[in-house]
N, C-alpha and C positions, 0 to 999 in steps of 0.2 A: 531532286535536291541532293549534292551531295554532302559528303562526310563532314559536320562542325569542324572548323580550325580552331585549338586552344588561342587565344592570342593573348589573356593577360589574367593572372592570379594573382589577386590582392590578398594580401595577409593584414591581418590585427595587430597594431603596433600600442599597445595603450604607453607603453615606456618607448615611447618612439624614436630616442635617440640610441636604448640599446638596441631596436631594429634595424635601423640606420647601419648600425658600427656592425651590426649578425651578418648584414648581408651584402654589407661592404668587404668582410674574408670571404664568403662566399667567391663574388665577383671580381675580388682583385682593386674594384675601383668603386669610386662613390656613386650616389644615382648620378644617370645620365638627364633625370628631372626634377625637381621640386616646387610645392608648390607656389613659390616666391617665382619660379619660372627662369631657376637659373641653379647649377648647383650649388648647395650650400653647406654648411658645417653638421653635423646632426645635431640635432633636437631643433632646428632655424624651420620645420617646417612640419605641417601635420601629414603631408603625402607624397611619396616622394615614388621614383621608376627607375628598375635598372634593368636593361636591355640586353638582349641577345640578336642577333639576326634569325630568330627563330620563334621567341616568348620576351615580355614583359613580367615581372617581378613586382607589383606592386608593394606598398606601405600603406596604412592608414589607421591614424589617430581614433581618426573619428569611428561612432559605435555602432557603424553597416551591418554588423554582423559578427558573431564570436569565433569564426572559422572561418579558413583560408576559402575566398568567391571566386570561380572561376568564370572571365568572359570568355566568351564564342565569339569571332571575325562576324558579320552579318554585312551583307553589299546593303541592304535596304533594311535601317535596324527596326522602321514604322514597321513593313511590312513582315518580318520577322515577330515582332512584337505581337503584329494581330493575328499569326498563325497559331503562336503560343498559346494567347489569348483563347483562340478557336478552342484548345487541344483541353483545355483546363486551369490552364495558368493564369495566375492573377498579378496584377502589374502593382508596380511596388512603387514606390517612390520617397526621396529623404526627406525628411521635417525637423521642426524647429532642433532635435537635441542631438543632431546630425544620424540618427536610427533610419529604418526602414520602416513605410507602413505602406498599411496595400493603398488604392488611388482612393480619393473620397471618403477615408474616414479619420482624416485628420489634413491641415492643410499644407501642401507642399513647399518648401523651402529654398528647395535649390532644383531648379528644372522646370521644366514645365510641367503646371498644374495640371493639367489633364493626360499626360503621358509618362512624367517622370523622367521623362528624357534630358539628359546633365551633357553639355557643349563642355568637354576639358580641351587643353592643347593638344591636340591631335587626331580629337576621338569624339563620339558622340555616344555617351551609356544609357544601357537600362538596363532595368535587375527586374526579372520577376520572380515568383512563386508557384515552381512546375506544381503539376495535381497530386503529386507525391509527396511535397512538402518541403521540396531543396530546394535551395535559390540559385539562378542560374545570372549570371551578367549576360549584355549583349551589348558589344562595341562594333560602330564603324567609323574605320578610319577617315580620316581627314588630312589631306596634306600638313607638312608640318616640317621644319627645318630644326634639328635637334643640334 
């Protein structure tokens, strides 16, 4: 196996249009995604992506998490998923109030129920719960015309 590839850090937007506008000086330019699936004005969306040829910069509204999540590249995100799993990690998935809870004790919302696994434009995630208590994302990409 070798070395994780960072591929994308989501950040906490709860004021998500002054996210929007932080990390549009950052970048020079607005996101390169949102989630209307086209870019938009800030605050027009809860999650938006600004690109690099290198890293993804995520947004998100929603309440994943109180600190910036980072995902790992994964070619096979199942298969990655059930090594974790092995290692101590316990699989998370979103529910009704857009939060994280681990698989089966509450009922999944957006993903599929039994993995947690979330289909965005271009990507396929999952978040778990390493045996140390940090949450790790796991995306694999998916063709995608930006």
């Amino acid at each position: 196996m070798g070395t994780p590839t960072i591929a994308t850090i989501v950040f906490p937007a709860r004021d998500f249009e002054a996210g929007v506008t932080a990390w549009t000086s950052v970048f020079g330019t607005g996101p390169a995604f949102s989630s209307s699936g086209q870019e938009t004005p800030p605050g027009e969306a809860d999650f938006a992506v600004f690109k690099t040829p290198d890293i993804e910069i995520g947004l998100t509204s929603l309440p994943w998490v109180d600190e910036p999540l980072v995902f790992i590249d994964a070619d096979d995100i199942e298969q990655k998923r059930r090594e974790l799993i092995a290692a101590g990690a316990t699989a998370l998935g979103e529910v009704a109030d857009g939060s994280l809870a681990e698989i089966g004790t509450a009922p999944i919302t957006n993903g599929d129920a039994e993995t947690g696994v979330v289909e965005v434009p271009g990507a396929r995630l999952a978040v778990v719960r390493l045996a140390d208590g940090n949450v790790l994302g796991l995306r694999q990409a998916l063709p995608v015309a930006w």
